[in-house]
Phi, psi and omega in degrees: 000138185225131178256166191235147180279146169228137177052028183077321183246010161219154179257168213199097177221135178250093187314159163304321174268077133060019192280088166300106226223116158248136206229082144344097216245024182242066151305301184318340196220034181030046174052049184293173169300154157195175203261018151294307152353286183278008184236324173296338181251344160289333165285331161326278169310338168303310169293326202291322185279270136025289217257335225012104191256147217263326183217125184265105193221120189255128183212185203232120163282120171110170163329314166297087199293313184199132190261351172113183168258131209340102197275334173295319141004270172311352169321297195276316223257162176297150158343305187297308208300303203309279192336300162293341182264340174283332189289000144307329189261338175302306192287325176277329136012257171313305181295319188306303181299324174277021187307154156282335192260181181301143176225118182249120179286129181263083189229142206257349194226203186284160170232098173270140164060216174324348178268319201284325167300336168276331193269323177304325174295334178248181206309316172166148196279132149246135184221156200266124173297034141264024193255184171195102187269161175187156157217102201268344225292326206296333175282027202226337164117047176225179170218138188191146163118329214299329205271321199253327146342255196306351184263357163253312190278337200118160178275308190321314204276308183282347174267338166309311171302312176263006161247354165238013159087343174331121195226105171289121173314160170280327142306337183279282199324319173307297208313325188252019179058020205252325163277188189189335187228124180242152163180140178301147195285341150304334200267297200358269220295319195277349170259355167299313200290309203321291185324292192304319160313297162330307220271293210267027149279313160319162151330065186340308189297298178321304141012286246255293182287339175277352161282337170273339195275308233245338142278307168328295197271010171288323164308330223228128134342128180285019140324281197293351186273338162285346170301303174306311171298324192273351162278347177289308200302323168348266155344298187286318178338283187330336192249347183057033126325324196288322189303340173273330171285328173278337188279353170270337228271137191065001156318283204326331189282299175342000000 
């Protein structure tokens, strides 16, 4: 696979079936946050859409998936700076998260902060029994974490985490719902391909509405979450993809 840089600090590949692959590119700094980071994976996601990409899949060059964020950075800088560089990092987030297509995190090493904030963000995690989550910040005299955290493991779970310093295995995380996929580090690439074969074999538009339907309406009443869904199906009518998926359906056997 051959990649292209974006700002240096992600890496970049768009696959023939349509697998955008972004890559955390700071191994020397076990891919901490800094704000080149956080302007990198926003433009990342920006291409991805843009690019139209079919699958969103994120990883770490090096051991490490993300060490949180670059505190040397953060040495030098002012309130106002902090302050900016964390809404950079809020905004690569929020974009990871509001991708239209499916997005998926790979992560094979620890995930601190800002790693756990990139894994949380996507569709759902596959980790390596080398993975490890922690959000440390309140014991660093900061605040981070409080939001996407409690709303997968739960508050009990994320404040254990963020007031002890606690580093969830990568079995506690499946356990919590925050992994989705454990698989040993031989296996890794071939149930990745397996996954990716799925996704981007499927009905992009479908894809697309049924992420929508299944974030939206977690927002919403179930009044209002049915409302979203009987407007996907609307859409999807509307667009005929289904009329081609159904007109193959039973050939192969055949």
């Amino acid at each position: 696979m051959s990649e292209t840089a974006l700002c240096d600090e992600v890496l970049w590949n768009l696959s023939e079936n349509g697998v955008a692959t972004l890559i955390l590119n700071r191994p020397e700094a076990r891919n901490a946050l800094n704000t080149g980071l956080a302007e990198a994976l926003l433009a990342a996601t920006r291409r991805a859409v843009v690019e139209d990409a079919r699958l969103v899949v994120i990883r770490a060059a090096g051991p490490v998936f993300c060490a949180g964020a670059d505190l040397k950075e953060r040495k030098g800088m002012t309130e106002d700076q902090v302050r900016a560089r964390r809404l950079k990092g809020f905004a690569a987030y929020d974009a990871i998260e509001r991708l239209p297509m499916p997005s998926i995190a790979v992560v094979e090493g620890q995930a601190v902060g800002s790693g756990v904030e990139i894994a949380a963000a996507c569709d759902f995690v596959i980790a390596t029994l080398r993975a490890g989550f922690r959000t440390p910040e309140a014991l660093w005299g900061t605040v981070g974490a409080t939001q996407r955290l409690s709303r997968v493991l739960g508050k009990r779970l994320a404040k254990d985490m963020m007031f002890t310093g606690r580093t969830l295995s990568a079995e506690e995380a499946r356990e919590g719902g925050l992994v989705t996929r454990l698989v040993e580090p031989e296996a890794l690439e071939a149930l990745l391909a397996e996954i990716a074969t799925t996704i981007t074999g499927a009905p992009p538009a479908a894809m697309r509405l049924a992420k929508r339907c299944v974030d939206e309406g977690l927002e919403r009443d179930p009044r209002g979450a049915l409302a979203t869904e009987l407007m996907a199906i609307e859409e999807s009518l509307a667009g005929g993809e289904w009329r081609k998926t159904m007109g193959a359906f039973g050939k192969a056997s055949s």
